[in-house]
C-alpha positions in Angstrom: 207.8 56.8 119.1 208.7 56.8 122.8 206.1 57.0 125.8 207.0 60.7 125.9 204.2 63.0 126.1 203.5 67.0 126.0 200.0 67.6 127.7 198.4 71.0 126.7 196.2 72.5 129.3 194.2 75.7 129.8 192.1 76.9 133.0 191.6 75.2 135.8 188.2 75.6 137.5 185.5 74.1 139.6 182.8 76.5 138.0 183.6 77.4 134.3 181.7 75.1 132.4 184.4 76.3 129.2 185.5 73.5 127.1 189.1 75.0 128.0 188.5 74.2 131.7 189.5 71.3 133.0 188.3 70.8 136.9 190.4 70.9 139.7 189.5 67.2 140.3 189.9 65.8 137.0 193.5 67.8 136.8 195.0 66.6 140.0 194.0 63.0 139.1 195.0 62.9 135.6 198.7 64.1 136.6 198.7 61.4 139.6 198.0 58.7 137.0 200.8 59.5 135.3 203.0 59.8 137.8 202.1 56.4 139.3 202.5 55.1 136.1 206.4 56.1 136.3 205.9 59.4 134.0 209.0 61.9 135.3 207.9 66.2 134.6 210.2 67.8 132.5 209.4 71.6 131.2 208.4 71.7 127.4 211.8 73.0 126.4 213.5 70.1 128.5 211.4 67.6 127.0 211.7 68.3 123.2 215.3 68.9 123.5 216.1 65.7 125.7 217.2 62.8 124.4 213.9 60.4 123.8 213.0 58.4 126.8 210.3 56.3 127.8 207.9 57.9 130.4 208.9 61.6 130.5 206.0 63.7 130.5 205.9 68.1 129.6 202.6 69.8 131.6 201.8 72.7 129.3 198.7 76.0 130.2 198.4 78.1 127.6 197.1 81.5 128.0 198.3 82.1 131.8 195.0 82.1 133.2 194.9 83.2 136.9 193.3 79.8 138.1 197.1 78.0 136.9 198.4 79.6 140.3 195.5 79.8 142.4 195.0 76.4 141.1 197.3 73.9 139.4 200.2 75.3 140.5 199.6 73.8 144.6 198.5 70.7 142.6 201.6 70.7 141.3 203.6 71.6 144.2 202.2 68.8 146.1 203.6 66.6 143.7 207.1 67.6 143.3 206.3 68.3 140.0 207.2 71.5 137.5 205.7 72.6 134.2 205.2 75.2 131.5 203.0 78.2 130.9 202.8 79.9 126.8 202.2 83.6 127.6 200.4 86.1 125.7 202.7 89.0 126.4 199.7 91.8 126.0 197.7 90.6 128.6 200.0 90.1 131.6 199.1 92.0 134.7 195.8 93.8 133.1 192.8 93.9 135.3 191.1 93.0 132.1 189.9 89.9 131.0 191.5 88.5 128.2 189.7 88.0 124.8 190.2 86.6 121.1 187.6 84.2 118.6 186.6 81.3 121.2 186.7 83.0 124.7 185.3 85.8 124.3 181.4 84.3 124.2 182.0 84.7 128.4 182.8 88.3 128.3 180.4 89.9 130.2 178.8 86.8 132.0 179.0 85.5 135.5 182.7 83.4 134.5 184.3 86.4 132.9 186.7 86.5 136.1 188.0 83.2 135.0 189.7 84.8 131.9 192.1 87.2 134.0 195.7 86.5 133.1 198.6 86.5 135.5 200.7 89.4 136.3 204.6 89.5 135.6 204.8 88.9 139.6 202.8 85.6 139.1 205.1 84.1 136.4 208.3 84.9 138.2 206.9 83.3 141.3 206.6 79.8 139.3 209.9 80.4 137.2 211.4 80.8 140.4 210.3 77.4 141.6 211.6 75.7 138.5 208.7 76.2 136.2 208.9 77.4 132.3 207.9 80.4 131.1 207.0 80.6 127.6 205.5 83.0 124.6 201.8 82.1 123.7 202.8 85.2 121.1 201.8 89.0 122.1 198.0 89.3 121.4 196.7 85.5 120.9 196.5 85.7 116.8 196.2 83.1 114.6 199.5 83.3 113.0 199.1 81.9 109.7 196.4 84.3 109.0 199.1 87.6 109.1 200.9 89.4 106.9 204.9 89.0 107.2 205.8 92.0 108.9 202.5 91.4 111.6 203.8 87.6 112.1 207.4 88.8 113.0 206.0 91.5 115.3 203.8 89.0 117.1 206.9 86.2 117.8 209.6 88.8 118.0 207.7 91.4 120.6 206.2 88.2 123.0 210.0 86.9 122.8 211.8 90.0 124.2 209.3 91.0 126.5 209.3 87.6 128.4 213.1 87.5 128.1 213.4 90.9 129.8 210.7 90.6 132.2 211.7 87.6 133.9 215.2 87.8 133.2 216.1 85.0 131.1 216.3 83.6 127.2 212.3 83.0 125.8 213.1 79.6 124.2 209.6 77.6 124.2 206.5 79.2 122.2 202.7 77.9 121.8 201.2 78.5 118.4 197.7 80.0 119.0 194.9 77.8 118.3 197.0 75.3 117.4 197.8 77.2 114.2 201.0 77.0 111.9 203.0 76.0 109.0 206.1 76.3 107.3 206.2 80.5 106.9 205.4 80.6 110.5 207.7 77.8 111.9 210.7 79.7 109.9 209.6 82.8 111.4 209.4 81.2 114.6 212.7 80.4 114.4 213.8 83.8 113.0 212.9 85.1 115.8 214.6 82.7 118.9 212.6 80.2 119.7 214.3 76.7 119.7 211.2 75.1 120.5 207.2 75.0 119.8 204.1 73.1 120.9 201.0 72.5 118.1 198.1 70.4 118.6 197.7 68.6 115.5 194.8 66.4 115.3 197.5 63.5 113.4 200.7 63.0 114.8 203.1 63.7 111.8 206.4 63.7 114.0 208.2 65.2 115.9 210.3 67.8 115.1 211.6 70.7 118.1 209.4 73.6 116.0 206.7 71.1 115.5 206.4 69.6 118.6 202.8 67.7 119.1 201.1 68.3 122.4 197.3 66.6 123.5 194.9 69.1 124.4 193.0 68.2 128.0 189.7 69.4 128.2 186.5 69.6 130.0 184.7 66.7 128.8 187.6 64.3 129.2 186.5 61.8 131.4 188.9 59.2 133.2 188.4 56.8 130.7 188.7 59.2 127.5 192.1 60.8 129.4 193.5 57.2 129.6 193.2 56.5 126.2 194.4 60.0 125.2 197.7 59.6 126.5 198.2 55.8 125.7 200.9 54.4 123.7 199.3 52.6 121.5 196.8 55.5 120.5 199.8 57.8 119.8 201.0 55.0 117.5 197.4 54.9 115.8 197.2 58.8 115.6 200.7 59.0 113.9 199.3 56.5 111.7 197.8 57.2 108.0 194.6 55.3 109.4 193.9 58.5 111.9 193.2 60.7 108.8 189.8 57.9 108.0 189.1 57.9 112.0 189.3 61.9 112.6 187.4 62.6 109.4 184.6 60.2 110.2 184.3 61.9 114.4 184.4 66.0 112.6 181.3 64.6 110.6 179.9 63.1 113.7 180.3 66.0 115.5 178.5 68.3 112.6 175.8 66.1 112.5 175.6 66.3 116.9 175.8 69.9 116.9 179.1 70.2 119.1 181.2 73.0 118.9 184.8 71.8 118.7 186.3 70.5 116.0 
């Protein structure tokens, strides 16, 4: 395995104490590390159809919360750096916050602001300074949970309406939750893509329609964020051993009351 990496963000926020929200802080420091540690930015797309190279690095926000503009995206900037948003097509430009299973415990609270999306303006504004654009499917659902003919009509309707709304081939998607397996990889590819982020808890390989990402989140301290995107833990999570370790932390975590898996 190569020191490539495919990071998998969410919101960015001061004030949202969402597990999904990393701080504007935390963010800006985690992607400075990197770069001083010789990590070059390549979109998602780039970097799982590059040839493998030590120290390439793909910045990934799923959902297109508002706060990756407001927010990461002068981070970014400031940096010289680009990166990739998964979109879910249905919620572009509503005045509505977003909601499915997970998020929508803040609807109706003083941080339901945080889950506006970005408008079609929004996104062009970043493709146009050399960020990715890609489907995060039409309506958020947990793909491997649908019928055939509601699977194809998630992938195939996020894919057009991206590709026609900002004027260029949808080839990068984000499964939902993380979610996936064979029926939906094939249907994944049935319907464009050429390339797709998971979050697996074991590495298993890489593969462009498979393509592991680490999931940044709230908690992740400086320390923990080091250790998430070392070498040598990738090596361990691709490992048989991670099955033991991850098994052993879920129970932990039953027993501790937290609520992420």
């Amino acid at each position: 395995m190569s020191d490539s990496i495919a990071l998998c963000y969410h919101a960015i926020s001061s004030r949202w104490p969402a597990d999904l929200a990393v701080t504007p802080e935390s963010f800006e420091s985690q992607v400075r590390a990197l770069v001083e540690r010789g990590y070059r930015a390549l979109t998602f797309y780039d970097a799982v159809m590059a040839s493998p190279a030590a120290r390439t690095m793909a910045i990934t926000f799923d959902d297109a919360y508002r706060s990756v503009i407001d927010i990461a995206f002068p981070v970014m900037s400031s940096l010289g750096l680009t990166a990739t948003v998964f979109v879910p097509t249905s919620f572009v430009g509503s005045p509505a916050p977003m909601s499915w299973p997970g998020v929508d415990r803040w609807l109706g609270g003083p941080h339901e602001a945080e889950l506006r999306c970005m408008s079609w303006d929004d996104l062009g504004q970043l493709q146009e300074a050399g960020w990715e654009i890609g489907s995060h499917t039409h309506t958020h659902a947990r793909l491997p949970t649908l019928e055939d003919d509601a699977l194809a009509r998630e992938l195939v309707e996020s894919h057009e309406t991206c590709s026609e709304r900002l004027g260029r081939p949808c080839r990068s998607l984000a499964y939902p939750f993380g979610a996936y397996d064979d029926r939906v990889v094939a249907a994944a590819r049935s319907a464009g893509y050429l390339a797709a982020g998971t979050l697996p808890a074991r590495i298993h390989g890489r593969s462009p329609l498979s393509w592991p990402r680490i999931g940044i989140y709230h908690g992740d301290t400086d320390l923990r964020f080091r250790a998430k995107v070392s070498p040598a833990l990738l090596r361990l999570r691709a490992s048989p051993v991670w099955n033991m370790i991850e098994s052993r932390r879920r129970g932990f975590h039953r027993i501790a009351g937290g609520d992420r898996g």
